[in-house]
N, CA, C and O atoms as CSV, one atom per row, in Angstrom:
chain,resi,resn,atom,element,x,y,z
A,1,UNK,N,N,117.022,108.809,123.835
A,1,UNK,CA,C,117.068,109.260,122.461
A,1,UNK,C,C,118.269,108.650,121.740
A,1,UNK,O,O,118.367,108.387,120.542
A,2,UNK,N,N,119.044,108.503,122.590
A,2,UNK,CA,C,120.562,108.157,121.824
A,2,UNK,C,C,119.990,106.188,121.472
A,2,UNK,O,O,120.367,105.547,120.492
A,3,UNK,N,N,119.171,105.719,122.438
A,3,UNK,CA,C,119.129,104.193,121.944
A,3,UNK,C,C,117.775,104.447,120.685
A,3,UNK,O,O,117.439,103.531,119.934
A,4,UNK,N,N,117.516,105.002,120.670
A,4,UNK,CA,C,116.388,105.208,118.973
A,4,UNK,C,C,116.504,105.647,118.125
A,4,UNK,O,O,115.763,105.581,117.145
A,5,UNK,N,N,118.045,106.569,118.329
A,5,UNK,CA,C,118.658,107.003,116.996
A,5,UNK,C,C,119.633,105.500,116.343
A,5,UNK,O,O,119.959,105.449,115.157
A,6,UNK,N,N,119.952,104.488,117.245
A,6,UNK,CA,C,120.515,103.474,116.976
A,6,UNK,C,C,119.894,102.167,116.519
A,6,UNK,O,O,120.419,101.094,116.224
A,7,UNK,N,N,118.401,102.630,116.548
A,7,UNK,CA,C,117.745,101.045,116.160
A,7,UNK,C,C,116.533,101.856,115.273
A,7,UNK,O,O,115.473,101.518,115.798
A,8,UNK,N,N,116.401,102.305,114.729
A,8,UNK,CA,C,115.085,103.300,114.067
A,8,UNK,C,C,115.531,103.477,112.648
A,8,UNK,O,O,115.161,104.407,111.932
A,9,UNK,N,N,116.293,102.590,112.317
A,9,UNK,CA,C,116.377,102.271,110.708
A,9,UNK,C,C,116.361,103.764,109.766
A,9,UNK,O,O,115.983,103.784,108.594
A,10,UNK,N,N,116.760,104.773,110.386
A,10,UNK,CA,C,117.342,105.812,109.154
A,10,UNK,C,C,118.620,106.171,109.235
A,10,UNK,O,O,119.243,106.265,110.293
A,11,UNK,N,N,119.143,106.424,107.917
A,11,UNK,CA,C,120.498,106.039,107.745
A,11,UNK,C,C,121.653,107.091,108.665
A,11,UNK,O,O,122.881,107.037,108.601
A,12,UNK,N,N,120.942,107.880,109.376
A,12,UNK,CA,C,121.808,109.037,110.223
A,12,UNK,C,C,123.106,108.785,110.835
A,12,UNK,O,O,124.142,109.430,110.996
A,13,UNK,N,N,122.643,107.503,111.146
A,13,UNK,CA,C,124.016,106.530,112.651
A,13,UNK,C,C,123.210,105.222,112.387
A,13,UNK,O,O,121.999,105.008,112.429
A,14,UNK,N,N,124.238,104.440,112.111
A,14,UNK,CA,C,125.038,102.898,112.054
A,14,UNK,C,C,123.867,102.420,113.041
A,14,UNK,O,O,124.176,102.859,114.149
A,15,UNK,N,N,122.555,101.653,113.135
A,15,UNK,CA,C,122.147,100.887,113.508
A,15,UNK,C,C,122.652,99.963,114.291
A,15,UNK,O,O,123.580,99.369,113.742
A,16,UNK,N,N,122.335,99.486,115.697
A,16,UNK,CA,C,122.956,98.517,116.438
A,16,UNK,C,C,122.023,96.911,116.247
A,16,UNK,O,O,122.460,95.970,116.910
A,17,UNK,N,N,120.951,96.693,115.476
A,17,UNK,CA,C,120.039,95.778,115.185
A,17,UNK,C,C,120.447,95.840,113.638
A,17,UNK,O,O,121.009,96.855,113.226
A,18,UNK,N,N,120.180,94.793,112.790
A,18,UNK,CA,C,120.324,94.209,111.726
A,18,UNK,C,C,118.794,94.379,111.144
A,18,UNK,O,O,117.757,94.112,111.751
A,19,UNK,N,N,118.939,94.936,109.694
A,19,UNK,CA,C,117.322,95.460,109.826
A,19,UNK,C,C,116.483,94.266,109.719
A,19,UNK,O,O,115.295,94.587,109.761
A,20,UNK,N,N,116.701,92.769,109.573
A,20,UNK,CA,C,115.803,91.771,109.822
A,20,UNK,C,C,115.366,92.098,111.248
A,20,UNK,O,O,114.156,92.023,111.464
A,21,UNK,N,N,116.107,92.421,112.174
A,21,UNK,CA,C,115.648,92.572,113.633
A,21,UNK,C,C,114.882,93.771,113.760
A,21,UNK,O,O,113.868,93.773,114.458
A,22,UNK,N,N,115.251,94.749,113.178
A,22,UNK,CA,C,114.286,95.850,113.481
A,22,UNK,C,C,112.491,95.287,112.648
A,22,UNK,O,O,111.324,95.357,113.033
A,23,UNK,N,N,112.926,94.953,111.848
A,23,UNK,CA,C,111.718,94.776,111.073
A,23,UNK,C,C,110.657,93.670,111.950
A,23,UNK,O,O,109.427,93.643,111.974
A,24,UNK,N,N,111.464,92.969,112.503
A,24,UNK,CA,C,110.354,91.657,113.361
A,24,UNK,C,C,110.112,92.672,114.551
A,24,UNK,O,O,108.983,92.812,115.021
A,25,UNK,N,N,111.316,93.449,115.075
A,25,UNK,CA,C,110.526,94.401,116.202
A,25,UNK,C,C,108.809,95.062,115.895
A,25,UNK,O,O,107.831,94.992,116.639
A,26,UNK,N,N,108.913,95.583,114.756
A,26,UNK,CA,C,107.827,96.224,114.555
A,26,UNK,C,C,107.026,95.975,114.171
A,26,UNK,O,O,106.202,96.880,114.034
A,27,UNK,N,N,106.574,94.319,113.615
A,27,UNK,CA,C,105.933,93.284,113.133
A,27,UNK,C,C,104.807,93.446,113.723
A,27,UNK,O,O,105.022,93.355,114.932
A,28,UNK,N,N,103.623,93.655,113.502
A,28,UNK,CA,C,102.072,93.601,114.711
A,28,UNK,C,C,101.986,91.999,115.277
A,28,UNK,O,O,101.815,90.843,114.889
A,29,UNK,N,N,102.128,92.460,115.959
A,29,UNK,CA,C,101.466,90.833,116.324
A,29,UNK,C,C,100.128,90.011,116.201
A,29,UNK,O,O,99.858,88.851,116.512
A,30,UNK,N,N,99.484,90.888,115.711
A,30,UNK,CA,C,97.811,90.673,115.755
A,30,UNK,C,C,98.202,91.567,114.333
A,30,UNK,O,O,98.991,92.486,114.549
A,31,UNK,N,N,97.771,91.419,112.983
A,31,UNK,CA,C,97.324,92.323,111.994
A,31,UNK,C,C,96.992,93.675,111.924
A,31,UNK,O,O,97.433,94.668,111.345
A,32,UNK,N,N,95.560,93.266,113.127
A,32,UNK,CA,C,94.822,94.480,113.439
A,32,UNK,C,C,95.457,95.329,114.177
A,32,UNK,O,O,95.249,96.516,113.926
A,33,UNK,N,N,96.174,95.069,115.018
A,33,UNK,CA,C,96.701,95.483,116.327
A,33,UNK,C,C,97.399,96.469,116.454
A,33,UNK,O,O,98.192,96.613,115.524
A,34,UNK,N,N,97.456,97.574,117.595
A,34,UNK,CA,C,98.971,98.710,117.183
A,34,UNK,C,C,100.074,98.092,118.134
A,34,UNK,O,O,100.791,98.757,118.882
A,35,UNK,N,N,100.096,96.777,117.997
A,35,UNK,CA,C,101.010,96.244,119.051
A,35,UNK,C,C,102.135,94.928,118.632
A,35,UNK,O,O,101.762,93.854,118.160
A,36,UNK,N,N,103.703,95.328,118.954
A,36,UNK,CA,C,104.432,94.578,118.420
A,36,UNK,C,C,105.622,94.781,118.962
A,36,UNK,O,O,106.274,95.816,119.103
A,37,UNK,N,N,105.927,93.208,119.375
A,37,UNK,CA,C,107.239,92.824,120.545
A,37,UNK,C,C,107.822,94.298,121.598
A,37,UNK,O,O,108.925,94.819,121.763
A,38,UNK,N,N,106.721,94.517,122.027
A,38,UNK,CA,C,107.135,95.926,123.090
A,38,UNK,C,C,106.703,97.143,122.528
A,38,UNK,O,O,106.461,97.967,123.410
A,39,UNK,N,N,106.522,97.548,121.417
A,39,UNK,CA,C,106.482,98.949,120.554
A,39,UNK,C,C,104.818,98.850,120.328
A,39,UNK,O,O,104.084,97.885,120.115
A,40,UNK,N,N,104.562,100.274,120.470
A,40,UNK,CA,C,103.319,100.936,119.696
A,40,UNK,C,C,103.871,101.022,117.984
A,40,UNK,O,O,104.979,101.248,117.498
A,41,UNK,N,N,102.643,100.753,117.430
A,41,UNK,CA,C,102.980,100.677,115.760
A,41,UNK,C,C,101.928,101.168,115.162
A,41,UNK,O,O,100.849,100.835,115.651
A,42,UNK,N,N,101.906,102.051,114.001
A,42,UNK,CA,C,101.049,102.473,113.764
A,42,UNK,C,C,100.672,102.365,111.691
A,42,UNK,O,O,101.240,101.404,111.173
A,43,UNK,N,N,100.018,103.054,110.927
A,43,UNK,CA,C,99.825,103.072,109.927
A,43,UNK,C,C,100.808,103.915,109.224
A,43,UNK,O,O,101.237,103.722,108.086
A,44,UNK,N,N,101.085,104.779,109.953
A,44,UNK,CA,C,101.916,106.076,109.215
A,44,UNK,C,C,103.161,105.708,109.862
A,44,UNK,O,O,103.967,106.637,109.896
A,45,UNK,N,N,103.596,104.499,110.444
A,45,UNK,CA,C,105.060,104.140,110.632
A,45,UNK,C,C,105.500,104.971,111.201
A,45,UNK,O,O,106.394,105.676,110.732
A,46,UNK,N,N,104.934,105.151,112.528
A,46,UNK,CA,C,105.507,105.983,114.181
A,46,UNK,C,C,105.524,104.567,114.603
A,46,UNK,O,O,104.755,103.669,114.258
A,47,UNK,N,N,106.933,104.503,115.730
A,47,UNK,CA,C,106.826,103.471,116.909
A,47,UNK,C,C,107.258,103.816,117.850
A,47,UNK,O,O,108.254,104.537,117.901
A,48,UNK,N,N,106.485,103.303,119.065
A,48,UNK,CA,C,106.301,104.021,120.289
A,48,UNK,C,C,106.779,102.769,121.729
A,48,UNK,O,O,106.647,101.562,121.931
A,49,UNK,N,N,107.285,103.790,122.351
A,49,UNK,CA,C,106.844,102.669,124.041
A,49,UNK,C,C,106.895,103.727,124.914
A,49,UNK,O,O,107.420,104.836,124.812
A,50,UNK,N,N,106.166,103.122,125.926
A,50,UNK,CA,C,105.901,103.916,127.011
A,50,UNK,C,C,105.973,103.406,128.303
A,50,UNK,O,O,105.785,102.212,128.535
A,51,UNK,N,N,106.245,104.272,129.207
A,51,UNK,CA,C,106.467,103.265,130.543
A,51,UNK,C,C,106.373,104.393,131.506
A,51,UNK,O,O,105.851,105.506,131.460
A,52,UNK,N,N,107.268,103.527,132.672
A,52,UNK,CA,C,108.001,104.217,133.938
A,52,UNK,C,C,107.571,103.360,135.247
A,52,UNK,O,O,107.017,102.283,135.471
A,53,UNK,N,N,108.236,104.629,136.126
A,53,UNK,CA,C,107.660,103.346,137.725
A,53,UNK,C,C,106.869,104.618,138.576
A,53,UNK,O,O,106.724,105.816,138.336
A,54,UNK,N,N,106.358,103.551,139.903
A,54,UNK,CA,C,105.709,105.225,140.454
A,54,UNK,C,C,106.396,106.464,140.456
A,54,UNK,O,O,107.542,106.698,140.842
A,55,UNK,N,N,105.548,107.228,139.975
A,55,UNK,CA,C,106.010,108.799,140.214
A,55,UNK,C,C,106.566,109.203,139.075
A,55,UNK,O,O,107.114,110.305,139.101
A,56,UNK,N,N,106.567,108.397,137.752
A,56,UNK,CA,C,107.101,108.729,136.718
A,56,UNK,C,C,106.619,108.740,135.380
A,56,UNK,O,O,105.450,109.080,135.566
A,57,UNK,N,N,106.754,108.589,134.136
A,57,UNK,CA,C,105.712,108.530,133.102
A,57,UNK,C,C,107.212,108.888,132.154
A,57,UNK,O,O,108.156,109.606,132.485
A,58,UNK,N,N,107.012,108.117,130.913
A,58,UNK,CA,C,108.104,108.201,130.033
A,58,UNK,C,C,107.356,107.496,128.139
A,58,UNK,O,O,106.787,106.458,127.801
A,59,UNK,N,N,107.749,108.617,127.483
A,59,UNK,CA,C,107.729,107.829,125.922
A,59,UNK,C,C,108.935,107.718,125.425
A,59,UNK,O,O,109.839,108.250,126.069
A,60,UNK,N,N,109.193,107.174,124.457
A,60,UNK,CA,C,110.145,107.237,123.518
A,60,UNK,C,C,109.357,107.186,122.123
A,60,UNK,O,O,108.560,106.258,121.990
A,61,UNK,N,N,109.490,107.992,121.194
A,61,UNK,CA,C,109.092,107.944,120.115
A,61,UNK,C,C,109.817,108.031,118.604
A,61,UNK,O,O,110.545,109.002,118.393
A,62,UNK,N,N,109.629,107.027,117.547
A,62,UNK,CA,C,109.975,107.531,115.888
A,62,UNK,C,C,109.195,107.560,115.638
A,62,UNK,O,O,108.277,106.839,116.029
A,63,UNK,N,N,109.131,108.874,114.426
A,63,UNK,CA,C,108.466,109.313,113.423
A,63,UNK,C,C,108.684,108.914,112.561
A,63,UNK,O,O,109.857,108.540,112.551
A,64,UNK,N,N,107.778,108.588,110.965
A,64,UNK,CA,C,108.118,108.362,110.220
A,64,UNK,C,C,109.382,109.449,109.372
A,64,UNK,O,O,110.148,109.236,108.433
A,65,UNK,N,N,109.183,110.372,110.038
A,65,UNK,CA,C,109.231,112.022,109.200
A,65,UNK,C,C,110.903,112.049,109.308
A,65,UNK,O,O,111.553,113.005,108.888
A,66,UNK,N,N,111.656,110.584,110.077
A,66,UNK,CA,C,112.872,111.394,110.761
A,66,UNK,C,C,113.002,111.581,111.743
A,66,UNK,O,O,114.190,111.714,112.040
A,67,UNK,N,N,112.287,111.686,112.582
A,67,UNK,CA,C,112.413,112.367,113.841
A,67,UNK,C,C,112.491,111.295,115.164
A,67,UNK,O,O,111.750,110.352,114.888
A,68,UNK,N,N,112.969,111.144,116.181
A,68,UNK,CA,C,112.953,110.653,117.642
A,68,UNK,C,C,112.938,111.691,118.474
A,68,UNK,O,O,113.348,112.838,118.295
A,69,UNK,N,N,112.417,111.181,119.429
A,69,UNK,CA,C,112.244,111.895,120.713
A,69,UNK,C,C,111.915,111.380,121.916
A,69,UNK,O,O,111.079,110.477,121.882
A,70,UNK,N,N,112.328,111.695,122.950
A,70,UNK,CA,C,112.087,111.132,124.443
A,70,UNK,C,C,111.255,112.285,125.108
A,70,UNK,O,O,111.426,113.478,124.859
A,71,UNK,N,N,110.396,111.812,125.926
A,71,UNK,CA,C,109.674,112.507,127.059
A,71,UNK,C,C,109.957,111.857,128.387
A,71,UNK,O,O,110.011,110.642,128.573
A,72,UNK,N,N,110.093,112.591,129.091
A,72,UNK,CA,C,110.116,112.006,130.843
A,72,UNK,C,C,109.919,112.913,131.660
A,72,UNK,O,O,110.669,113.881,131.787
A,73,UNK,N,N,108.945,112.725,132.278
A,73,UNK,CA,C,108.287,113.015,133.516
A,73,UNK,C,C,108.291,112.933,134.905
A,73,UNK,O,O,107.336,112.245,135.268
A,74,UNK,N,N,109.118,113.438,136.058
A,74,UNK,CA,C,108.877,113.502,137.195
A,74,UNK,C,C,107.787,113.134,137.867
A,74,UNK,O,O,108.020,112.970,139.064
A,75,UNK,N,N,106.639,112.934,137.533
A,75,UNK,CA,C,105.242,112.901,138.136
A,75,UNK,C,C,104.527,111.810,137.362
A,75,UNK,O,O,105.227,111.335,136.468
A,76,UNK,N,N,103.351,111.308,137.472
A,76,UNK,CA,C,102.513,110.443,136.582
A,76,UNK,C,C,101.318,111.226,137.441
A,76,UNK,O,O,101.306,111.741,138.559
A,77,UNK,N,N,100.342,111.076,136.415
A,77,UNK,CA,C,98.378,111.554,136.785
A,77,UNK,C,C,97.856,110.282,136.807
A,77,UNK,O,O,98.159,109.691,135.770
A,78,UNK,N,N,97.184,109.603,137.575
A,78,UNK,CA,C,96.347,108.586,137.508
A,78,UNK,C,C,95.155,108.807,136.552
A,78,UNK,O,O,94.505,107.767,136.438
A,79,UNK,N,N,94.596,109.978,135.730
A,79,UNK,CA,C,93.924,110.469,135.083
A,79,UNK,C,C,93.935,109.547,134.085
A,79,UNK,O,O,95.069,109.170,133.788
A,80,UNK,N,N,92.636,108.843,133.194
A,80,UNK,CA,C,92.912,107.961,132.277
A,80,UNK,C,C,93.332,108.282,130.896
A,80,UNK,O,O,93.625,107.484,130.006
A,81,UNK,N,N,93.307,110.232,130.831
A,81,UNK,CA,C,93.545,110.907,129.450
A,81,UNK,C,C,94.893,110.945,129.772
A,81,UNK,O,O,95.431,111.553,128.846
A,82,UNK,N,N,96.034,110.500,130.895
A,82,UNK,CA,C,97.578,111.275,130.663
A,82,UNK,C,C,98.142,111.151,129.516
A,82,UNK,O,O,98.494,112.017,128.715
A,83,UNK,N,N,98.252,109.350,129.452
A,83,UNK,CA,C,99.298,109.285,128.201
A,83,UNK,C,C,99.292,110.051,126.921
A,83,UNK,O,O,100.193,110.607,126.292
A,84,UNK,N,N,97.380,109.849,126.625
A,84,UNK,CA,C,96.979,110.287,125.486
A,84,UNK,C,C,97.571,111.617,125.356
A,84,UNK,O,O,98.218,111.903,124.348
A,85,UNK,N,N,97.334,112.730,126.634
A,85,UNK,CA,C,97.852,114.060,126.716
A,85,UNK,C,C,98.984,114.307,126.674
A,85,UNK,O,O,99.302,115.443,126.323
A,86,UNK,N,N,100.251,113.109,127.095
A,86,UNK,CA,C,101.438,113.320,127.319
A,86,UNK,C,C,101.775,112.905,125.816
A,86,UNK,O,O,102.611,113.650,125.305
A,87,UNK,N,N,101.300,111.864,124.986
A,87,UNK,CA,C,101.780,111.714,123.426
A,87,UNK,C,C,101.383,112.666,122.642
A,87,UNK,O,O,101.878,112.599,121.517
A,88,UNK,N,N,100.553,113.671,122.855
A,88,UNK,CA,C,99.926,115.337,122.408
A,88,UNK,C,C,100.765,116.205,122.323
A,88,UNK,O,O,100.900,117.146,121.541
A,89,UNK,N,N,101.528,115.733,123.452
A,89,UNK,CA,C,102.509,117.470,123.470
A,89,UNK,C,C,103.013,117.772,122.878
A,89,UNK,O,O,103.068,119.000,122.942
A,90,UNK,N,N,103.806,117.207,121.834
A,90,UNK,CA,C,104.912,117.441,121.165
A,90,UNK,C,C,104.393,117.080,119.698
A,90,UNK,O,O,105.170,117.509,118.844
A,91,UNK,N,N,103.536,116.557,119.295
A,91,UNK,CA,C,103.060,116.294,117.715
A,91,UNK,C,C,102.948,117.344,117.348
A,91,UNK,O,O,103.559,117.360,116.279
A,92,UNK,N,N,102.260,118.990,117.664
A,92,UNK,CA,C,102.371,119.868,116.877
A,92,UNK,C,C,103.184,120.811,116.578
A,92,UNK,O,O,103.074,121.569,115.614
A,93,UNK,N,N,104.336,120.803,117.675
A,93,UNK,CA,C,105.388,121.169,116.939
A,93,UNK,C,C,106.434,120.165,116.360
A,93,UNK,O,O,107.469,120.757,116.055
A,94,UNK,N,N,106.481,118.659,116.087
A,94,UNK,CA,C,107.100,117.904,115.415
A,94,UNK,C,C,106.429,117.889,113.953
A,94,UNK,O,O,107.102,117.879,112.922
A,95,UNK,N,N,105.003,117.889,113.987
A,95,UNK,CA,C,104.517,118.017,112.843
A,95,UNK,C,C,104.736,119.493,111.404
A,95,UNK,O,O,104.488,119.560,110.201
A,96,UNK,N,N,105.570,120.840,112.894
A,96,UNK,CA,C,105.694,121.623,111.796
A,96,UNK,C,C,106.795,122.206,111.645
A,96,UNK,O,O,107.011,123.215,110.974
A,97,UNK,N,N,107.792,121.368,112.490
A,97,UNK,CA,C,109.137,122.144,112.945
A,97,UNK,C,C,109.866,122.159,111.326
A,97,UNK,O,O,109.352,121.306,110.602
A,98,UNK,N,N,110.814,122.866,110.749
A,98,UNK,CA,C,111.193,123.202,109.996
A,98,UNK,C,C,112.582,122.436,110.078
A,98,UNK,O,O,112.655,121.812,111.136
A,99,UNK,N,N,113.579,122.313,109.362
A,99,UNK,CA,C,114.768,121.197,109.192
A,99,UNK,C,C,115.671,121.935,110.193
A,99,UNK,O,O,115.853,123.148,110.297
A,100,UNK,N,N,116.309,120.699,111.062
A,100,UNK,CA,C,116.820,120.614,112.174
A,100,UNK,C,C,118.221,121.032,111.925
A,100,UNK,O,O,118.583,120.498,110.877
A,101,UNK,N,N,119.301,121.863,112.512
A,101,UNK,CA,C,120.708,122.099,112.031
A,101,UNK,C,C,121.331,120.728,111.599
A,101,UNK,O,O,121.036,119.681,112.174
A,102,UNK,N,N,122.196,120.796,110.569
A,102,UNK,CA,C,122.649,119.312,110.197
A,102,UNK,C,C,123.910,119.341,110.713
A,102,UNK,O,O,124.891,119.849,110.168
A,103,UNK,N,N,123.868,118.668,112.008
A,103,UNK,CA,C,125.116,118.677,112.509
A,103,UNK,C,C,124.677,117.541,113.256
A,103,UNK,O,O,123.570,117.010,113.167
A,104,UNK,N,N,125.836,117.132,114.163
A,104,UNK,CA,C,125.598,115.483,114.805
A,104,UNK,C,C,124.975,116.315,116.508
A,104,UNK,O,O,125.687,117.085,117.152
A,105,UNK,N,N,123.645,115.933,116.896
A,105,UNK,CA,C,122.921,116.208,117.985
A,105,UNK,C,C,123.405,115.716,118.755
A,105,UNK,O,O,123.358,116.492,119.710
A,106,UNK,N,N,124.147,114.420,119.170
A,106,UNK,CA,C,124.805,113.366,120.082
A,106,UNK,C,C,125.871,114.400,119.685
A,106,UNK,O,O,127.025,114.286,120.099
């Protein structure tokens, strides 16, 4: 969380990328595509990655709304719905959470 509050282009904390760099980060590579130099990209300007190694499962996510967040997982499901289920969890209460204390979270 602390490296997406540093490259996620809102003005909270001093950016460590130059926003020409953030901006080619999130560039589609294909038009059509939700895909660009490593990141999920979307219409409503969420960007995403996802990973891990066996036994593990991890997102990192921005919102357009403001918001970052990390998920990580002890376990991975070979199930072909995980990710989809694991990028679920947290949209409905990000989608309605109410303004966050304004104080520095780091």
């Amino acid at each position: 969380a602390k490296f997406m509050v540093r490259v996620d282009g809102f003005p909270g904390k001093p950016d460590i990328l130059q926003p020409a760099t953030i901006t080619t980060m999130i560039t589609r590579s294909v038009p059509s595509s939700n895909y660009a130099c490593g990141w999920g990209v979307n219409n409503a300007n969420h960007w995403w990655h996802t990973g891990g190694i066996p036994g593990t499962a991890t997102q990192i996510i921005r919102s357009s709304t403001g918001y970052c967040w990390v998920i990580l997982c002890n376990s991975r499901s070979n199930n072909a719905n995980f990710n989809g289920a694991l990028d679920n969890l947290l949209w409905p209460f990000m989608n309605t959470t109410t303004a966050w204390q304004d104080i520095d979270q780091f």
